[in-house]
MDTraj code that builds the backbone (N, CA, C; nanometers):
import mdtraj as md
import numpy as np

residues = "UNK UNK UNK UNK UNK UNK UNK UNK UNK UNK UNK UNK UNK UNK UNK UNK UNK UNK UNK UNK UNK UNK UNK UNK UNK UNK UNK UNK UNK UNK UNK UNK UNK UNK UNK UNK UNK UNK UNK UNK UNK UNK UNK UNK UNK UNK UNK UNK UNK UNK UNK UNK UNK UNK UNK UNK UNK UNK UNK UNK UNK UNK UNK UNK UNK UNK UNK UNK UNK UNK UNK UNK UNK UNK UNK UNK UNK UNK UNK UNK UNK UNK UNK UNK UNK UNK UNK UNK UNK UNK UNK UNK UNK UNK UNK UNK UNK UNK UNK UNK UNK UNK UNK UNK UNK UNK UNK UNK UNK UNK UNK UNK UNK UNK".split()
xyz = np.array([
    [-13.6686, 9.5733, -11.9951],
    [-13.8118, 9.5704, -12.0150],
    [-13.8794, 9.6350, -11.8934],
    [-13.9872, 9.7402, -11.9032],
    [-14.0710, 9.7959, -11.8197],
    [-14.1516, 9.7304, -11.7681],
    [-14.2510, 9.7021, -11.6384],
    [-14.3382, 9.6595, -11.5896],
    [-14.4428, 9.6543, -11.6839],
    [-14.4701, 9.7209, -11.7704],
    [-14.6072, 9.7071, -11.8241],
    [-14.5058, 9.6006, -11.9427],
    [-14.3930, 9.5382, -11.9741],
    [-14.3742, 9.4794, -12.0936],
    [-14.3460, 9.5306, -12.2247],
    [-14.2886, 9.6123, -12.1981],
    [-14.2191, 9.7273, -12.3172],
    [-14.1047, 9.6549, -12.3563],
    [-14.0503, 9.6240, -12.4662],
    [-13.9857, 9.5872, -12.5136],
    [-13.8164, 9.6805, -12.5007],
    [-13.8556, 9.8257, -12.5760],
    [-13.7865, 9.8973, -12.5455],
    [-13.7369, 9.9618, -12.4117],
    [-13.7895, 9.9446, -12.3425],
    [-13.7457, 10.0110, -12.1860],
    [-13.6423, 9.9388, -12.1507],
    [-13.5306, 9.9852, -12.0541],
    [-13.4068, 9.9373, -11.9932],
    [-13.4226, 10.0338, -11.8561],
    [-13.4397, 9.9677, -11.7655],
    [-13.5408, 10.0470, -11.6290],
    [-13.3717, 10.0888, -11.5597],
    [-13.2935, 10.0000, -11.6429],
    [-13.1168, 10.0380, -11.5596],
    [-13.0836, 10.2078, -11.6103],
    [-13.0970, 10.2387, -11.7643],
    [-13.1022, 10.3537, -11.7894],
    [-13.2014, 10.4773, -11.7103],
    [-13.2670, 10.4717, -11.6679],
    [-13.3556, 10.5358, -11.6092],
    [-13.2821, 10.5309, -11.4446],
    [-13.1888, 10.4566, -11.4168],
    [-13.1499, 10.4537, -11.2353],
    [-13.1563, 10.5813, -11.1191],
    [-13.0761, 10.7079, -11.2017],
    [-13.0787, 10.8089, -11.1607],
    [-13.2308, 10.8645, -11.1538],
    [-13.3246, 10.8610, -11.2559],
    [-13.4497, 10.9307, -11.1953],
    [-13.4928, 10.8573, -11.1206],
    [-13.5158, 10.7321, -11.0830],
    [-13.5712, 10.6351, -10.9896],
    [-13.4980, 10.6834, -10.8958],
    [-13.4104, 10.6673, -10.8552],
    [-13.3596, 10.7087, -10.7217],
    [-13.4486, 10.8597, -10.6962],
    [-13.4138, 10.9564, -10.7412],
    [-13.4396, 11.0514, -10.6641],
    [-13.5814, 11.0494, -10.6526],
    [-13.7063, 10.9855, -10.7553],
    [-13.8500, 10.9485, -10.7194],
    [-13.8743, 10.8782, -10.5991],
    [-13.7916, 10.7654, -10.5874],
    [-13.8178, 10.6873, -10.4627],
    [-13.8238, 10.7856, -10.3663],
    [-13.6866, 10.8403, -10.3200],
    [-13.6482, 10.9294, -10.2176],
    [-13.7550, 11.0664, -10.2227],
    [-13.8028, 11.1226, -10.2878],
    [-13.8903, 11.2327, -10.3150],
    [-14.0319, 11.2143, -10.2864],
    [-14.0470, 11.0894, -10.3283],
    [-14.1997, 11.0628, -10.3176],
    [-14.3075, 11.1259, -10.2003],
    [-14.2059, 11.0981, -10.0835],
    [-14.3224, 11.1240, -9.9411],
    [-14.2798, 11.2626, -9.9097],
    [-14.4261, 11.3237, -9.8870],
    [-14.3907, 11.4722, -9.8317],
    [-14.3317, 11.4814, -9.7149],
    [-14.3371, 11.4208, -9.6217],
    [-14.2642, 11.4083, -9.4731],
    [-14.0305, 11.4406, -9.5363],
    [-14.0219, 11.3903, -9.6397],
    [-13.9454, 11.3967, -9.6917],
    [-13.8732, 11.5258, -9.7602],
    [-13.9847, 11.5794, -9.8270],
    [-13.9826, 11.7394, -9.8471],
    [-13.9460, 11.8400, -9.7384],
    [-14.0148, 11.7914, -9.6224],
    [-14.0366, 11.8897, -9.4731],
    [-13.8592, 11.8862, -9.4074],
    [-13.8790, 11.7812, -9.4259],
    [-13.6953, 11.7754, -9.3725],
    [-13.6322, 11.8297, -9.4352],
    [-13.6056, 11.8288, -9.5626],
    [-13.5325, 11.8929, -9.6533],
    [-13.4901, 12.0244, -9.6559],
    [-13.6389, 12.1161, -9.5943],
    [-13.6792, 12.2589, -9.6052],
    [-13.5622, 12.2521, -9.4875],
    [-13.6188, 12.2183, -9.3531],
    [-13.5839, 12.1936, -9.2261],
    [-13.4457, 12.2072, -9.2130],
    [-13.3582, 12.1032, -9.2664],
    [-13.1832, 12.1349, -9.3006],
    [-13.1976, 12.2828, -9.3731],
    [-13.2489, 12.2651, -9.4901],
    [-13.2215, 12.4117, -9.5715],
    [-13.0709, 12.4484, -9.5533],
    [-13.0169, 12.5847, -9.6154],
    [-12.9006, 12.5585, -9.6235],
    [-12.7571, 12.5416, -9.5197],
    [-12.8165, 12.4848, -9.3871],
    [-12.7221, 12.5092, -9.3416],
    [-12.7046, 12.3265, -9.2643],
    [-12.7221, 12.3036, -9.1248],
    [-12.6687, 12.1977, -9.0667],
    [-12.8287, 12.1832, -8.9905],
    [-12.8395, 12.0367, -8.9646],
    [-12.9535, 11.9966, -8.8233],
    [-12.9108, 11.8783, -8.7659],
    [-12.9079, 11.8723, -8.6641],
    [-12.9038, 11.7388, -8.5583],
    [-13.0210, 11.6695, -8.6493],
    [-13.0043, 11.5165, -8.5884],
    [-13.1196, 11.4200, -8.5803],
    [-13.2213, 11.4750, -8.4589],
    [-13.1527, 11.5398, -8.3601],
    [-13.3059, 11.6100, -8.2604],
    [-13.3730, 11.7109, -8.2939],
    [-13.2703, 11.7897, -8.3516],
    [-13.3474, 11.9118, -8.4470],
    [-13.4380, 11.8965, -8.5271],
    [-13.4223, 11.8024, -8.6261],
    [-13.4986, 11.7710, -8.7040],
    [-13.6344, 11.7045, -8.6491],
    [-13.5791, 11.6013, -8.5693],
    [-13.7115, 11.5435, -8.4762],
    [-13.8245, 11.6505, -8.4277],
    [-13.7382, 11.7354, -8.3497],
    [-13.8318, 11.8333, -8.2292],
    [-13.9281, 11.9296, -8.3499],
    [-13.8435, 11.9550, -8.3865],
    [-13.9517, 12.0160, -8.5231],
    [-14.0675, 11.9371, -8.5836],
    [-14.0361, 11.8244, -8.6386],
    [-14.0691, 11.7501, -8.7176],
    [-14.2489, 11.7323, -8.6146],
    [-14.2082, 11.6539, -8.5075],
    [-14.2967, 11.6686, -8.4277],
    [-14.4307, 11.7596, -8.4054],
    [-14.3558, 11.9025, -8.4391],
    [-14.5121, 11.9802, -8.3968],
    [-14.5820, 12.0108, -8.5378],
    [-14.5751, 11.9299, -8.6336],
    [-14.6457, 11.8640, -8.7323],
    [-14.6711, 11.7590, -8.8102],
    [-14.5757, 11.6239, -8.7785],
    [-14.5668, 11.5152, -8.8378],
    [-14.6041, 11.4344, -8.6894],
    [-14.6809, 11.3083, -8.7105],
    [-14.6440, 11.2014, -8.6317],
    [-14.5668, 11.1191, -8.7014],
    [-14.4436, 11.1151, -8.6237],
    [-14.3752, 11.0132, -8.6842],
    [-14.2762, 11.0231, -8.5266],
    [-14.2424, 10.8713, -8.5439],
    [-14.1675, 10.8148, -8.4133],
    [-14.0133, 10.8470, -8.4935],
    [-13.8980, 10.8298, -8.3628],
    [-13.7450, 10.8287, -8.3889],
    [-13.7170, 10.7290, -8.5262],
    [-13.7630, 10.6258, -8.5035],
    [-13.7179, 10.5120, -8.6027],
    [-13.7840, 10.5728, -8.7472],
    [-13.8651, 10.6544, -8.7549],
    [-13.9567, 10.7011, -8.8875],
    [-13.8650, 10.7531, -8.9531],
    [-13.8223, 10.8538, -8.8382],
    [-13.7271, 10.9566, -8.8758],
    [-13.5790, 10.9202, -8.9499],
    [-13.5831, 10.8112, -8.8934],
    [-13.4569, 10.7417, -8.8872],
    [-13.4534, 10.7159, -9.0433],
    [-13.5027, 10.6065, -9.0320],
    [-13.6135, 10.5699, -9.1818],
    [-13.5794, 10.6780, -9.3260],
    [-13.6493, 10.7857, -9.2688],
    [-13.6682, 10.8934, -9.3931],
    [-13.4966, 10.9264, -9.4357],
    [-13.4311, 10.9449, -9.2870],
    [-13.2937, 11.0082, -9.3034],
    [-13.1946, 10.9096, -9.4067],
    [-13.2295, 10.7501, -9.3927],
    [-13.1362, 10.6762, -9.4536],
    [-13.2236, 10.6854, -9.5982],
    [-13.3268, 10.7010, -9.6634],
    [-13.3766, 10.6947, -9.8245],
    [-13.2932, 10.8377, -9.8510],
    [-13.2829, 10.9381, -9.7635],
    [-13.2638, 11.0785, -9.8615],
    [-13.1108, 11.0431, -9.8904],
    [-13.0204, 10.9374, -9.7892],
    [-12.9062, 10.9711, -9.8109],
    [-12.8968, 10.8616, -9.9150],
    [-12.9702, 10.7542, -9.9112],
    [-12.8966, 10.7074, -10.0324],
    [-12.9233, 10.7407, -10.1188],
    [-12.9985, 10.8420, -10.1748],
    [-13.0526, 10.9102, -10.2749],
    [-12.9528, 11.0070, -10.2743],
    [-12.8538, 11.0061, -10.2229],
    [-12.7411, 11.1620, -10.2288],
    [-12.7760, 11.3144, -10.2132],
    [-12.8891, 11.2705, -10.1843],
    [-12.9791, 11.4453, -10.1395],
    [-12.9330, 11.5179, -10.0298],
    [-12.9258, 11.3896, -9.8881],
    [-12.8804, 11.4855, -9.7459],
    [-12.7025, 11.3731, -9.7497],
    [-12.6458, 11.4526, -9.6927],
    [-12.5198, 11.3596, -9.6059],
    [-12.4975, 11.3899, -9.4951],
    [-12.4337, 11.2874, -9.4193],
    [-12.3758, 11.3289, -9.2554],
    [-12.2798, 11.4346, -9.2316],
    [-12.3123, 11.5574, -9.1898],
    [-12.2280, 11.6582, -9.1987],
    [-12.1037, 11.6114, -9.0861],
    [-12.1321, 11.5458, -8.9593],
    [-12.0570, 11.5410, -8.8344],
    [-12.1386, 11.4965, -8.7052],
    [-12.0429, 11.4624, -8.6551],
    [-12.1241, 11.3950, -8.5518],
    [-12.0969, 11.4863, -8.4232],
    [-12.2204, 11.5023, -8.3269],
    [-12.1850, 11.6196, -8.2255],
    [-12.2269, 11.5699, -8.0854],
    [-12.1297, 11.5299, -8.0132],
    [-12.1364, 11.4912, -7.8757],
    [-12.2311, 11.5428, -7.8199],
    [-12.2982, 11.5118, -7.7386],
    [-12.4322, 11.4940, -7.6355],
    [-12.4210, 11.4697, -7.5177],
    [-12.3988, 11.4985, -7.4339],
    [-12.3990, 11.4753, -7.2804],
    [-12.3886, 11.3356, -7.2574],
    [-12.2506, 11.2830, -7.2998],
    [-12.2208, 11.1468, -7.2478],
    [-12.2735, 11.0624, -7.2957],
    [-12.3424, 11.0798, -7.4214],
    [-12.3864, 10.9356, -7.4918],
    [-12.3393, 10.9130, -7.6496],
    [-12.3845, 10.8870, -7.7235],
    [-12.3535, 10.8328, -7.7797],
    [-12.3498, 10.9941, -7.9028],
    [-12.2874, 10.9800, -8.0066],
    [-12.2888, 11.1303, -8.0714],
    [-12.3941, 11.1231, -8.1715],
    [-12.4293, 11.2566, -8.1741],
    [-12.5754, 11.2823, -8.2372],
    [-12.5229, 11.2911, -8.3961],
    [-12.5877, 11.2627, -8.4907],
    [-12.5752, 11.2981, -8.6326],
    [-12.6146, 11.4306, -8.6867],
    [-12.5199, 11.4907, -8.7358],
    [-12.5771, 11.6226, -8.8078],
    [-12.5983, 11.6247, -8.9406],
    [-12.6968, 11.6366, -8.9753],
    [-12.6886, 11.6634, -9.1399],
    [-12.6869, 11.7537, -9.2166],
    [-12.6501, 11.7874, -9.3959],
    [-12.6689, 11.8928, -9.4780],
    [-12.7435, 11.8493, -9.6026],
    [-12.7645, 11.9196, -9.6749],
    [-12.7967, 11.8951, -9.7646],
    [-12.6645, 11.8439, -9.8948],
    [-12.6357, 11.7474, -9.9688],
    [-12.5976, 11.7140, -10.0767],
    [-12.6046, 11.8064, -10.1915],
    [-12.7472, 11.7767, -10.2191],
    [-12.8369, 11.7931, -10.3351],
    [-12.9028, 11.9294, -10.3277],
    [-12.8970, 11.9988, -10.3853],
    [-12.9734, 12.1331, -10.3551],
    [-13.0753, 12.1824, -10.4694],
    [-13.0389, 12.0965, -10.6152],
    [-13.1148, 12.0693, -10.7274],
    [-13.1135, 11.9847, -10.7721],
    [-13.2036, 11.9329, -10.8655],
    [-13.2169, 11.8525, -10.9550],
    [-13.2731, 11.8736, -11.0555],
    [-13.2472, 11.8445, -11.1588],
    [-13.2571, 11.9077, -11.2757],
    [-13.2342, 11.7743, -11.4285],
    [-13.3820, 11.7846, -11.5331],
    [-13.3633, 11.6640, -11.5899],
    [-13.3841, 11.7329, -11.7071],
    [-13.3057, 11.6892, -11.7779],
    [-13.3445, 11.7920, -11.9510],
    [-13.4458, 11.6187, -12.0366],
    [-13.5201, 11.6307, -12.0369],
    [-13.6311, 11.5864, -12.1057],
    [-13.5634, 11.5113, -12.2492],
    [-13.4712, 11.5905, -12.3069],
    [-13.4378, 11.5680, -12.4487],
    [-13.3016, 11.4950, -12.4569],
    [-13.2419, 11.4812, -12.3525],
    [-13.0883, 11.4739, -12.3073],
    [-13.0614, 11.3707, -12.2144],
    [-13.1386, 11.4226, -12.1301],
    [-13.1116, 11.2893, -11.9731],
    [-13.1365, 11.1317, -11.9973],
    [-13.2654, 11.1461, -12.1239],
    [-13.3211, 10.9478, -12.0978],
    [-13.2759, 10.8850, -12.2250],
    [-13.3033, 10.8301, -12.2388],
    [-13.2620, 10.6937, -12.3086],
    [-13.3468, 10.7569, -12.4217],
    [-13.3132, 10.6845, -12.5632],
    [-13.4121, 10.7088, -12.6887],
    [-13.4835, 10.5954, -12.6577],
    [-13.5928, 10.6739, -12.6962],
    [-13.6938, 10.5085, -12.6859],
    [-13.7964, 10.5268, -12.8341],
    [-13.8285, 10.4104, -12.9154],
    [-13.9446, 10.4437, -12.9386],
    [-14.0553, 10.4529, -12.9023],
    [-14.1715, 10.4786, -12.9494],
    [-14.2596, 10.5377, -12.9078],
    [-14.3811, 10.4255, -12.9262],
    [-14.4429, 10.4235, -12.7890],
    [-14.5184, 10.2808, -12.8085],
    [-14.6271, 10.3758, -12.6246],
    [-14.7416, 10.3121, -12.6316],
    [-14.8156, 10.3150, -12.5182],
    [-14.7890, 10.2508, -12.4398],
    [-14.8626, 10.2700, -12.2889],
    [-14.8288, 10.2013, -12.1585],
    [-14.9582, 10.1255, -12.1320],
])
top = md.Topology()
chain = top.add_chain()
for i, resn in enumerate(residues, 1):
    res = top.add_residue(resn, chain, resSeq=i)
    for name in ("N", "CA", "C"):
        top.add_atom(name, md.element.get_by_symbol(name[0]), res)
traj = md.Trajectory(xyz[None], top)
């Protein structure tokens, strides 16, 4: 059953588009995305960039990096030593499309208002 009380809805069938909505939703989210593009970025890379147009603190960042991955969009490419501390995270992109066929992907439902 849907939030509005749909009888027909099963919000479990729908899991896959929810995920990637959750994860998609915030544009700060988009910017990173571009940012990796197709190749690799540190967590500082992404930061130092991120910076000379987002306010957002380390932990934000942090934040955004763990929704895209559980959304299977970015993964940890490797981790890359740093001058004696602790190793930096690199990421890639997963996901490079997404793609929903309208007629195919959801559930049959009948047809009722929200």
């Amino acid at each position: 059953m849907c939030v509005n009380g749909c009888p027909s809805c099963n919000a479990k069938e729908f899991g896959k588009f929810q995920r990637y909505f959750r994860a998609l939703h915030c544009p700060t989210r988009w910017v990173i995305i571009r940012l990796i593009g197709e190749g690799t970025k540190s967590t500082n890379e992404i930061f130092d960039e991120l910076k000379k147009t987002e306010a957002l603190s380390r932990s934000g960042l942090y934040y955004h990096l763990s929704e895209l991955e559980e959304a299977d969009i970015v993964e940890l490419a490797e981790y890359r030593e740093v001058g004696g501390g602790a190793p930096e995270k690199v990421w890639r992109l997963k996901t490079k499309e997404i793609r929903f066929n309208l007629l195919t992907d959801l559930p049959e439902t009948t047809a009722h208002e929200h």
